[in-house]
C-alpha positions in Angstrom: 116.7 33.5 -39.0 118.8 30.9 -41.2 122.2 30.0 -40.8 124.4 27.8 -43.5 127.7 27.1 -42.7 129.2 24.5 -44.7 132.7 22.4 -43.6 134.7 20.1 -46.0 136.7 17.4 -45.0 138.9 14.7 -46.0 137.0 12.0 -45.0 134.1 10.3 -46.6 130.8 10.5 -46.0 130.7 6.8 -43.8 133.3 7.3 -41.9 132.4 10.9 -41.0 128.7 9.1 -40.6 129.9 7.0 -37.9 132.1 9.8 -36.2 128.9 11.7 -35.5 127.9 10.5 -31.7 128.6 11.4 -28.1 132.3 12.3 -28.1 132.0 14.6 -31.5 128.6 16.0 -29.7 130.9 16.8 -26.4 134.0 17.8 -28.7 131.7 20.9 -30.6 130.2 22.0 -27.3 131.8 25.8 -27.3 133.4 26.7 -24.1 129.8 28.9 -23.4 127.7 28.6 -22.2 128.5 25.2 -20.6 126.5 22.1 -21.8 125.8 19.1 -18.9 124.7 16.5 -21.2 121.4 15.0 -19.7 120.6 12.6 -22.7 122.1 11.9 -25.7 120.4 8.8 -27.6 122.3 9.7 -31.0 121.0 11.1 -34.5 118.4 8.5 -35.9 114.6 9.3 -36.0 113.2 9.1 -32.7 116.9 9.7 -31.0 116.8 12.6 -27.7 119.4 14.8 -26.9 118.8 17.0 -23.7 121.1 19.2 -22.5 121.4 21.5 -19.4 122.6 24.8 -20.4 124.6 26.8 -17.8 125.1 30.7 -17.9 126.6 30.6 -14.4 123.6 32.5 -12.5 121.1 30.4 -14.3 120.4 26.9 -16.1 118.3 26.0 -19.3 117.0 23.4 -20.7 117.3 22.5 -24.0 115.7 19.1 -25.8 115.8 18.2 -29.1 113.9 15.3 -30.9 115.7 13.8 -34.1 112.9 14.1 -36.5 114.0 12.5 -39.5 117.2 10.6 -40.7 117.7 9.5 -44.7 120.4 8.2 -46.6 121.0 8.3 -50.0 123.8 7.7 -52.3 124.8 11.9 -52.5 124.0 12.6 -48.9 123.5 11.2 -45.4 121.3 13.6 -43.2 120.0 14.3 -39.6 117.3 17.0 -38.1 117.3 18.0 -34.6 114.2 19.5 -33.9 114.1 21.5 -30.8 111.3 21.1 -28.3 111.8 22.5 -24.8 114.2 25.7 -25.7 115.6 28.1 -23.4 113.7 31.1 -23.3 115.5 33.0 -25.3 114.4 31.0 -28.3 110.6 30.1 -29.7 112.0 27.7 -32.8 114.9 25.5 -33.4 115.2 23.4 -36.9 119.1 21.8 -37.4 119.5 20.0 -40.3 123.0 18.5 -40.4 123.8 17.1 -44.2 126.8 15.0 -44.9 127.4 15.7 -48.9 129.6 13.4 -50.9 132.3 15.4 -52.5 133.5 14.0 -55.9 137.3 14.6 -54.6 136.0 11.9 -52.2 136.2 13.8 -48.8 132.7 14.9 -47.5 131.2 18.6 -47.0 129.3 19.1 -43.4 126.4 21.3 -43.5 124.9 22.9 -40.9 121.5 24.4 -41.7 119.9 25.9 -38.5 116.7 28.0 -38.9 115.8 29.7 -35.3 113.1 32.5 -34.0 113.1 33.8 -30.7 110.3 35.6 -29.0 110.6 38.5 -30.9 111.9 39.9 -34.4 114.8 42.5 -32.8 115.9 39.6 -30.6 116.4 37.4 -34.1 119.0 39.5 -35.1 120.6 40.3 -32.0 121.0 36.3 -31.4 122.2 35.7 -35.2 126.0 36.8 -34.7 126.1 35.2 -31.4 124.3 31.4 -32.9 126.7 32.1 -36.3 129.6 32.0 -34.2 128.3 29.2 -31.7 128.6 27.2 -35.4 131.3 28.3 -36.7 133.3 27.2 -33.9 132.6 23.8 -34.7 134.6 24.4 -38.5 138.3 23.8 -37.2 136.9 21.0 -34.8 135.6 19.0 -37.8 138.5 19.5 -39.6 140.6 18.2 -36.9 138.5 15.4 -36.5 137.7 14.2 -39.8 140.8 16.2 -41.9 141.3 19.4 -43.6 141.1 18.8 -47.3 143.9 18.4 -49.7 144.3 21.7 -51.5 
């Protein structure tokens, strides 16, 4: 399954570079399932993020390895690749791009592709991980500034 969601802010891409660590990461949590932070070495190749997922009667475990990190001069990017997943899903690919906007702001992207166990389960799971997501729109905004319309 593939979700796009796509954020602009005011902000440029630097600055909303160097606002991506451990505070944004805790600030886009969603209020559920709750997320215990276990490890969080930030977004450059090679960085960890582990996190200890709790649905009240039980806990996952979720760990990600940041696979690859680029810049160029039109984008700054990130991809989370996830390698112990609850068991609910089989696959987890996040790339988050930062595109420079030519109004000067920046436009988040949030490309997630995700499989669980099995095909009905993929599209039970897709409203529930599109809104997970899309949570995080008004929280960028906040952070980084709504655009000037």
């Amino acid at each position: 399954m593939h979700i796009l969601l796509t954020t602009q802010v005011r902000q440029p891409v630097d600055q909303v570079w160097a606002g991506f660590n451990r505070t944004l990461f805790d600030r886009l949590s969603p209020p559920f399932p709750p997320v215990d932070v276990v490890r969080f070495d930030g977004c450059l190749t090679g960085d960890v993020v582990q996190l200890r997922l709790n649905f009240l009667v039980f806990r996952q475990e979720w760990t990600s390895h940041i696979v690859d990190q680029q810049t160029t001069a039109d984008e700054i990017y990130f991809v989370d690749q996830g390698t112990k997943l609850p068991f609910f899903l089989a696959y987890w690919h996040h790339r988050h791009r930062l595109l420079r906007d030519s109004s000067g702001g920046t436009r988040i992207v949030d490309d997630i592709t995700f499989r669980t166990p099995y095909r009905l389960t993929d599209y039970l799971l897709y409203p529930v991980m599109w809104l997970q997501f899309a949570y995080r729109k008004p929280i960028y905004r906040r952070i980084f500034g709504s655009p000037v319309k």
